[in-house]
N, C-alpha and C positions, 0 to 999 in steps of 0.2 A: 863514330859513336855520337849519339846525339845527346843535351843536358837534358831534353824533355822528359818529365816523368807521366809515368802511365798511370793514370788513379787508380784504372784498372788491375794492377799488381797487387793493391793493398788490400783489396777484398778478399777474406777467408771465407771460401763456401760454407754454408751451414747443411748440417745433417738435417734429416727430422726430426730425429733425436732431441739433438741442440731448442729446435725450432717448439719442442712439446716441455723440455724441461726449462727452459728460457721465458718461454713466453707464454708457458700458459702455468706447471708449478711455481717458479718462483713468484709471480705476482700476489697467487695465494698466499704462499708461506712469507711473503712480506705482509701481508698485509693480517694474516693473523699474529702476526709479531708485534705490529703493530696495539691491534687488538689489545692484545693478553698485555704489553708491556704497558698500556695506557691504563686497564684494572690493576697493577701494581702499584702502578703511580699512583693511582686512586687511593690507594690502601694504606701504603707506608707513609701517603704524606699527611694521613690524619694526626691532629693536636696531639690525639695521646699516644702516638706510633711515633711520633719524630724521636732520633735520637742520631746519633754519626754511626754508626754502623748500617739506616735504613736508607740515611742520606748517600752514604755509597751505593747502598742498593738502590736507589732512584736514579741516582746518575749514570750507571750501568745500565739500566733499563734505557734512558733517552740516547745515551749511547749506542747501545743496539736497534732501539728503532731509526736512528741517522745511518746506520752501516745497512741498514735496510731500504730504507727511504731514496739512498743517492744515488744507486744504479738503477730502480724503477722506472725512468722514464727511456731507457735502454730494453727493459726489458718490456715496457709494452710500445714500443716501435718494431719488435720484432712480429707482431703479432697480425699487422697491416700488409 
């Protein structure tokens, strides 16, 4: 038995599948997430909109555009 590892091994074949909903929906739906979460932000953080129930909902919003944002450059690597 040898200690050498095969890098070979760790690759998970991708479907088409995979390769249409990876790399070509999700870039969309990030980036209208984006979108639509950054006209929120617009909206609730006007002077007369602030209050702590809109401030959770602002930070919720940046939050979801990060949980969107951080696997992006994953999903367009698959697309080359």
């Amino acid at each position: 038995m040898s200690n050498t590892s095969n890098s070979s091994s760790y690759f998970v074949p991708l479907t088409p599948l995979d390769l249409v909903v990876n790399g070509i929906i999700s870039p969309f739906v990030v980036i209208l997430t984006v979108v639509t979460n950054a006209l929120v932000c617009a909206v609730l953080l006007r002077r007369h909109m602030r209050s702590k129930t809109n401030s959770i909902l602002v930070s919720m919003a940046v939050a979801d555009t990060l949980t969107g944002i951080c696997p992006l450059p994953s999903y367009l690597l698959l697309t080359r």
